[in-house]
N, C-alpha and C positions, 0 to 999 in steps of 0.2 A: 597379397600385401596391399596395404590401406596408404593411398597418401596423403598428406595434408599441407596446403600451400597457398599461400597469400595471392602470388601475380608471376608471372614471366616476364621478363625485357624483350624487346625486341626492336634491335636499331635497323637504321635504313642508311647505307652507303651509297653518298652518289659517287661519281667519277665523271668528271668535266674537264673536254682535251677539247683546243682547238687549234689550227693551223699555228698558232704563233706562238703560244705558249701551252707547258702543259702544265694545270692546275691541279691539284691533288687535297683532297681533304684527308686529315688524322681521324682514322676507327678509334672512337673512345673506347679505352679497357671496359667491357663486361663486366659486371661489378660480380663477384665471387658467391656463389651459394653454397653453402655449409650445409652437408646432408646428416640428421638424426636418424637414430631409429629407435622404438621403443617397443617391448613386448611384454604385454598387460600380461596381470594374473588370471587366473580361470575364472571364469565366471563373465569377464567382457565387459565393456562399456556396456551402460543404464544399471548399472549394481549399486547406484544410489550413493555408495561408501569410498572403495577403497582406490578399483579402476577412473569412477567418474573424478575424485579427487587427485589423481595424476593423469587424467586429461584437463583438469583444470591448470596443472602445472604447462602440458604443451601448449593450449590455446595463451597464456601470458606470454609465455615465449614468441609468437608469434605475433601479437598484436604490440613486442618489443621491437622484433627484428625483421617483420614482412619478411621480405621477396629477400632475406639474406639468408632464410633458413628456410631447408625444407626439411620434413618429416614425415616417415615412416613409421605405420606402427601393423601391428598384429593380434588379434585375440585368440591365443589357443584356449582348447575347453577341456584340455586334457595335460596332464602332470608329462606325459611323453613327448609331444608336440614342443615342450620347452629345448630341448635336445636340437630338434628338428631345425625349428626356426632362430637358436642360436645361430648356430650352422650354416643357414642360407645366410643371415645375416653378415656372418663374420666371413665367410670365400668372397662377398661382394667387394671390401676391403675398399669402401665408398663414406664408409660413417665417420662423423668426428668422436663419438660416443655412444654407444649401443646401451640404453636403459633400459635394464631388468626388474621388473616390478614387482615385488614379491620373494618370500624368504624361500616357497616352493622351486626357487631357480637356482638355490644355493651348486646340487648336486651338478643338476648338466652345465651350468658355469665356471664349476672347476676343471672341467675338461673343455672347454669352449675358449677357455683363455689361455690354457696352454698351447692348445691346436694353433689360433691367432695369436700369439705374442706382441704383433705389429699392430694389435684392435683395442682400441681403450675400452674399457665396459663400467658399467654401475649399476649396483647391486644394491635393493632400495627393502630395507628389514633383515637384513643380516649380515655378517662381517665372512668374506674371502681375503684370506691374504694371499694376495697376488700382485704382484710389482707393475700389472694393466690394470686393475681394478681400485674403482673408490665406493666404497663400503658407506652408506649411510644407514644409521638405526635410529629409534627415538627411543625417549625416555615417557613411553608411556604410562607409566606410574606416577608421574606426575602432574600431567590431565586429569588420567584417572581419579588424582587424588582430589581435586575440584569439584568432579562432579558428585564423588564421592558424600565430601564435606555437604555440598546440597543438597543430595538425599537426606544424611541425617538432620539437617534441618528441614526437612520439609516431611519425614517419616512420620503416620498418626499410630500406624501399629509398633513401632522400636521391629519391624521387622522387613528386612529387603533382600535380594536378591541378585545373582550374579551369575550368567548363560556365558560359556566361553566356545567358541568351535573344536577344541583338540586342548587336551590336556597336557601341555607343554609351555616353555619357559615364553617364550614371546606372548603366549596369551593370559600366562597367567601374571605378567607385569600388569597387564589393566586388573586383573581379578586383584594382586595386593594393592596396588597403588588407590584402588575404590573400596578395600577395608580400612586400611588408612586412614580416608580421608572420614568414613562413617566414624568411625571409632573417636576423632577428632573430637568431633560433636558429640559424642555420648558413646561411653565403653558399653554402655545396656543392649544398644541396639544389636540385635544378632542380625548375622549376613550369611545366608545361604550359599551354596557355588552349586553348581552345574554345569554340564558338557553338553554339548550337541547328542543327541539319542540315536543316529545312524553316522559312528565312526568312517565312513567311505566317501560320507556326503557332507562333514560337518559346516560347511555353508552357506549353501543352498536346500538347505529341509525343511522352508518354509510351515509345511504341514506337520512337521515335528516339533519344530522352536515353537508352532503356536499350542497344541498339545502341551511341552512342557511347561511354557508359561502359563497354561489353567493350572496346570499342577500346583505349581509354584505362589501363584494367589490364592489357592485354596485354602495353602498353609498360611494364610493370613499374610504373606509378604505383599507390600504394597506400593513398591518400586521395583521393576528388574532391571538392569543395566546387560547389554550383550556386545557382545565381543568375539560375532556369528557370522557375520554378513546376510545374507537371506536368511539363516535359520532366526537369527536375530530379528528379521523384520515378521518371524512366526511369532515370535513373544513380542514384539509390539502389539500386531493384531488383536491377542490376548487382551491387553493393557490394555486397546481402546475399546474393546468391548463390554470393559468392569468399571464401574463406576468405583472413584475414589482410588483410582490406581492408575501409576504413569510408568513410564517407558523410559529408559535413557539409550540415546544414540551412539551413533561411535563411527570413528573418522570423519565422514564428510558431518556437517549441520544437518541434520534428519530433521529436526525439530517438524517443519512443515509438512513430514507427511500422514502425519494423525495432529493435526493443529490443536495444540491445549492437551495432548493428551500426551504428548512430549515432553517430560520436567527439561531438559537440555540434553546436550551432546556432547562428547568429550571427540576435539576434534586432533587429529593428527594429519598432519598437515602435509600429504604427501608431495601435493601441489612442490610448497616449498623445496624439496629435492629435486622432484625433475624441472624447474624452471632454473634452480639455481645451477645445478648438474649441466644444461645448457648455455645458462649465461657463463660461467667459468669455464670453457671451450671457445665463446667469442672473444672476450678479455683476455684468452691466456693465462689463465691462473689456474687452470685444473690440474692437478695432479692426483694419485693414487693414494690409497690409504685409508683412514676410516675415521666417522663423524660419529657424535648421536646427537641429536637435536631435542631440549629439550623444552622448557617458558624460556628459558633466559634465550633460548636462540630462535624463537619464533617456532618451533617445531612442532608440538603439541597448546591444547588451550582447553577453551569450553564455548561453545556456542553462545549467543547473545540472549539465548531466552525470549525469543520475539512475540512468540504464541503463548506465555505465559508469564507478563511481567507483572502481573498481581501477584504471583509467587515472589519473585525475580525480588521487587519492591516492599513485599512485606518485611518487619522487623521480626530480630531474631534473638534473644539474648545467649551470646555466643563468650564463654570466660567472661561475666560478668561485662560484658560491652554489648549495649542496645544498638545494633545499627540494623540496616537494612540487610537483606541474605545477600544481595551484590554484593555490598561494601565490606562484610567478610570477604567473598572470595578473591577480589580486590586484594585486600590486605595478606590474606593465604599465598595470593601470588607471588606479591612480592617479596616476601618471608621466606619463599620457595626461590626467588630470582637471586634472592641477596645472601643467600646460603643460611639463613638463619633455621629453616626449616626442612631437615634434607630427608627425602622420601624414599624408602627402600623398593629396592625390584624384587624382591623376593619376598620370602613370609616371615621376613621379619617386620621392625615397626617402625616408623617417624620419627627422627631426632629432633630436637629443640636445643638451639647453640643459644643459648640465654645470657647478652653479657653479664657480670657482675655486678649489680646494684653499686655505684659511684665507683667503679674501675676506671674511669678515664680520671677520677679529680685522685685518686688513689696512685694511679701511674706519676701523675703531674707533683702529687707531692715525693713520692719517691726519686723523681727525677732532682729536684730541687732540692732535698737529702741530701743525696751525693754531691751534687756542685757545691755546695755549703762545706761537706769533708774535703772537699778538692780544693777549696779555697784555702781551708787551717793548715791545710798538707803543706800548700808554698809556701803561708805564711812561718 
C-alpha cells in the first residue's frame, strides 16, 4: 500500500513547576486527519487516460486539505487482486471513503460492501445499489458527441473510425455518442467501429491497436477516435505515422502526445469524482446513491485543441452558419447543457427540442384571449 501526504504535526509540551506555584500550559487539540483510500483500475498509474485522471482527482484534494487528509492508494494489475485489496482495505475500518475506480470492481464490491456495512465506498463507472455505496457514471455520449461533431468537420475522406476495448454498453456510449455527433455534420459520412483484437487484453495491446489502426486507414478512414486505453494509444501511433490522418483521445487531454497529430480529446473527467467524492466527506455532505455527470455537471468535455488550433480556428459552414469549428462546438454545448439537444447512449439518434417558431408571442396572445373572456364573464 502507497501513501500520499502533505506534512505531519508535531507539538512540543513544556511543563514548568516551581517551588511556589505550579504553571501548567493547555496541549492544543491535534487537529484531525481524515484517512482516504483509493484502488486504481489495472493498468496503474502513467496510463496517460483513465488512472492518471483520478490521481489528478487525489493530488487537488490535497493541495485543498494538506496535512487534513491522508491517502492511500493501490495499483492492482489483475481483475482478482480487486477482491483482495477491497478486503485489506475494508477490516482496516480507518477510511472516511474507500474509492474504486473502475466498472471492472463492480463484482468484488458487491461482496465487499456487504462483508463492511460500517465502510462507505465509491464506485467510479458503474451503478451498485447498496445503502454504503455512491455510484458515479458519466454521460459519455455527450463528449463523445463533440468530438465527434469535429471530426466531421474536419473529415476530407467522409470516412472515420471508431476502436472500443470490449464490446459492451459503457464503451459503446463513446462509440454512439461520436456517430452522433459525426452524422450532425453530414449523414454521408460513414463511421466504422472496431474492438480491441485480443479480448483478454483489450487495453493494453498497444501492438494490436497499432495494427488495427493501419487497417483501418487503409480503408481510407482518416480520423480514429479510441476508447482503448493503451490499445488506443496503438492507433494513435498508426495515426502519427500517416500523413493526413489524426487520432482522437479519450479521458485524460492526450492531445500532447503526438502534438498536431491529435485533432482533440474527449475528456471524462474522472478527476472530478474522486476530488469531489472526497471533498463531500470533509463537508458532510456525502451520502449513498448514484450520479452521472454529464457538460451540464462538468463531468465529461473535449480538450482545448492546443496542438492544433489552425483546425480549432478554421471556419466551417455548419446548418448554414459560417463560424469558426470552436464556435460550433461552443454552441453544440450548450444546446447539449440547455436540453435543447439531447444525445442518446445507445444506438439510437440525437433529438432536437426546437421551440415553435413565435410560441412565446403565441402563449402571450393566448394568455390575453382568456383574460378578455374572464373579463365579459364578470361583466
Amino acid at each position: 500500500m502507497k501513501k500520499s501526504r502533505f506534512a505531519m504535526y508535531a507539538f512540543l509540551v513544556l511543563l514548568v513547576a516551581s517551588p511556589l506555584t505550579q504553571i501548567s500550559f493547555a496541549v492544543p487539540d491535534q487537529a484531525v486527519t481524515k484517512k482516504f483510500g483509493v484502488i486504481f483500475a489495472t493498468g496503474g498509474l502513467g496510463d496517460k487516460s483513465f488512472n492518471d485522471a483520478a490521481m489528478r482527482g487525489v493530488v487537488q484534494a490535497e493541495t485543498e486539505y494538506g496535512s487534513s487528509i491522508e491517502v492511500d492508494y493501490v495499483e492492482p494489475q489483475t481483475i482478482p487482486e480487486f477482491a483482495t485489496y477491497q478486503d485489506d482495505y475494508g477490516k482496516l475500518a480507518e477510511y472516511e471513503v474507500i474509492i474504486c475506480v473502475g466498472f471492472l470492481q463492480t463484482s468484488a464490491l458487491n461482496v465487499s460492501a456487504d462483508t463492511y456495512p460500517n465502510q462507505d465506498w465509491v464506485l467510479i463507472d458503474d451503478v451498485l445499489n447498496k445503502s454504503n455505496v455512491n455510484s458515479i457514471t458519466f454521460k459519455e455520449h455527450e463528449g463523445s458527441f463533440l468530438v465527434g461533431a469535429m471530426a466531421g468537420m474536419v473529415t476530407q475522406t467522409d470516412k472515420v473510425a471508431f476502436i472500443g476495448g470490449l464490446d459492451i454498453y459503457l464503451i459503446n456510449k463513446f462509440r454512439y455518442g461520436y456517430e452522433q455527433g459525426v452524422k450532425y455534420v453530414n449523414e454521408s459520412i460513414a463511421v466504422t467501429a472496431a474492438y480491441s483484437p485480443d479480448p483478454t487484453n483489450p487495453w493494453g495491446d498497444i501492438a494490436g491497436g497499432k495494427t488495427l489502426g493501419q487497417t483501418l486507414i487503409s480503408a481510407g478512414n482518416d480520423i480514429i477516435f479510441s476508447a482503448a486505453g493503451g490499445t488506443g494509444y496503438g492507433s494513435m501511433q498508426a495515426a502519427n505515422e500517416t500523413d493526413d490522418v489524426y487520432a482522437i483521445g479519450v479521458d485524460s487531454d492526450q492531445d500532447y502526445l503526438f502534438e498536431g497529430k491529435v485533432l482533440c480529446s474527449m475528456l471524462k473527467l474522472v478527476e472530478t469524482a474522486v476530488y469531489t467524492s472526497i471533498e463531500a466527506k470533509m463537508d458532510g455532505t456525502w451520502e449513498a446513491g448514484a450520479s452521472e455527470l454529464g457538460l451540464a455537471e462538468g463531468g465529461v468535455g473535449i480538450s482545448p485543441m492546443t496542438y492544433t488550433e489552425t483546425i480549432k480556428n478554421g471556419y466551417f459552414d455548419l446548418n448554414g452558419e459560417n463560424k469558426t469549428r470552436w464556435e460550433h462546438i461552443q454552441d453544440l454545448t450548450d444546446k447539449i447543457v440547455d436540453g435543447e439537444l439531447v444525445i442518446s447512449d445507445d444506438s439510437g439518434t440525437y433529438e432536437e427540442h426546437i421551440p415553435t417558431p413565435g410560441f412565446e408571442l403565441l402563449s402571450i396572445l393566448v394568455l390575453c384571449g382568456l383574460a378578455v373572456i374572464q373579463i365579459r364573464r364578470r361583466r
